[in-house]
C-alpha positions as CSV (number, residue, x, y, z in Angstrom):
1,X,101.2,75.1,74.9
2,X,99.0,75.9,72.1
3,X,99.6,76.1,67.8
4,X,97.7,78.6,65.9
5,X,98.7,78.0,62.2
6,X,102.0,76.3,63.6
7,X,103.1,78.4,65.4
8,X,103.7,76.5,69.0
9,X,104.6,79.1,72.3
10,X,103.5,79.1,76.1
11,X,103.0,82.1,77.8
12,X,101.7,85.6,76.3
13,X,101.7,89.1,77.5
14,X,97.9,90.4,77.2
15,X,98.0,92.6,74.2
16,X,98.9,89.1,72.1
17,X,96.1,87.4,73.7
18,X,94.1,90.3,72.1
19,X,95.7,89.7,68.9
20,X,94.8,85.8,68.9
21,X,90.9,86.8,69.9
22,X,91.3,89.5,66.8
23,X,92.6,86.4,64.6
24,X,89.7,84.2,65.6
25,X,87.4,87.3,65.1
26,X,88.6,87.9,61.5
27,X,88.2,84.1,60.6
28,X,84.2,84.2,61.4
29,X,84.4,87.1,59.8
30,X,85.6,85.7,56.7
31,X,83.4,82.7,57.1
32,X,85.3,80.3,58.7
33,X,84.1,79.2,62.4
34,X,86.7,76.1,61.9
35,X,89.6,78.3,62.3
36,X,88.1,80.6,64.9
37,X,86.7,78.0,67.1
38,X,90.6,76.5,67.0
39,X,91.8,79.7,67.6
40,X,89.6,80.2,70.9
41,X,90.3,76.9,71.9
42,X,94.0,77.8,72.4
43,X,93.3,81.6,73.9
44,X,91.3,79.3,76.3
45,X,94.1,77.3,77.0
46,X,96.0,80.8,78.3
47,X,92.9,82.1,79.9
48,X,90.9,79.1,80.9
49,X,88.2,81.9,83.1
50,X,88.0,84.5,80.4
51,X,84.3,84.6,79.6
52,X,84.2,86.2,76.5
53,X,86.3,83.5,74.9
54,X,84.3,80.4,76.8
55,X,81.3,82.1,75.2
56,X,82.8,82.7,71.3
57,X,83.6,79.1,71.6
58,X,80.1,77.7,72.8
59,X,78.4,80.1,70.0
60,X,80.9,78.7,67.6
61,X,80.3,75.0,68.8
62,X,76.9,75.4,68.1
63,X,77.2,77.2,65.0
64,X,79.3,73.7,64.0
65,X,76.1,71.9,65.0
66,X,78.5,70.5,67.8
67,X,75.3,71.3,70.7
68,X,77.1,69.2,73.6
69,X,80.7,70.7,72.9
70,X,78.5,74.2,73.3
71,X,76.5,72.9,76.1
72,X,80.0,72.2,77.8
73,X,81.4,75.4,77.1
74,X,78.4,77.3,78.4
75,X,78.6,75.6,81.8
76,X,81.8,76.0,81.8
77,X,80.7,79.8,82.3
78,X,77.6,79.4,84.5
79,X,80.9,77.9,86.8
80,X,82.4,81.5,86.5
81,X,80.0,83.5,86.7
82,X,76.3,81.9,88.2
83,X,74.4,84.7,86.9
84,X,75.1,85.1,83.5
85,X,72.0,84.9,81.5
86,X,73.4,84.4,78.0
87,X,75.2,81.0,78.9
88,X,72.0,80.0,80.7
89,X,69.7,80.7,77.9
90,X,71.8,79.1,75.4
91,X,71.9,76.1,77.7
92,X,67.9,76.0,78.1
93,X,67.9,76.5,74.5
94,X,70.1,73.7,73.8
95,X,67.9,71.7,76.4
96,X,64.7,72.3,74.0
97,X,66.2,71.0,71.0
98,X,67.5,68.1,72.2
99,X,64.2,67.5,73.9
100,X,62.0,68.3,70.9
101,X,64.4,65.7,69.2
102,X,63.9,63.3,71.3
């Protein structure tokens, strides 16, 4: 189960999934990464292997200044899909800041 803006339901056909990634699309676009970031969170709960939304969410993460909840998200795609540059760069990336912090 999931709530986006209180609404609570279980199962979705596709084309609503799309609607819920269009919803979380519109609120970065209208500067507000809270909201989409919540709203991937739950498309992720429906489609726990769908690596578009595992990577919105780690971009948003970071974007939040939330690094390990990114970091998390981004293995959670190297998992899926070994060879996917993006999540490893933004994971070596992550790597070098916390490092450089140190």
């Amino acid at each position: 189960d999931y709530k986006v803006t209180g609404v609570q339901t279980c199962a979705l056909p596709i084309w609503e999934i799309d609607t819920l990634k269009n919803l979380a699309n519109l609120y970065f676009e209208m500067d507000d990464p809270g909201n989409a970031l919540r709203t991937y969170q739950a498309i992720e709960a429906l489609t726990p292997a769908d690596v578009e939304v595992l990577l919105s969410a780690g971009n948003l993460n970071y974007l939040l200044g939330h690094k390990n909840s990114a970091a998390t998200y981004f293995s959670k795609i190297l998992e899926i899909d070994p060879k996917n540059h993006i999540a490893r760069q933004n994971i070596d990336l992550i790597g070098q800041q916390q490092s450089a912090a140190a």
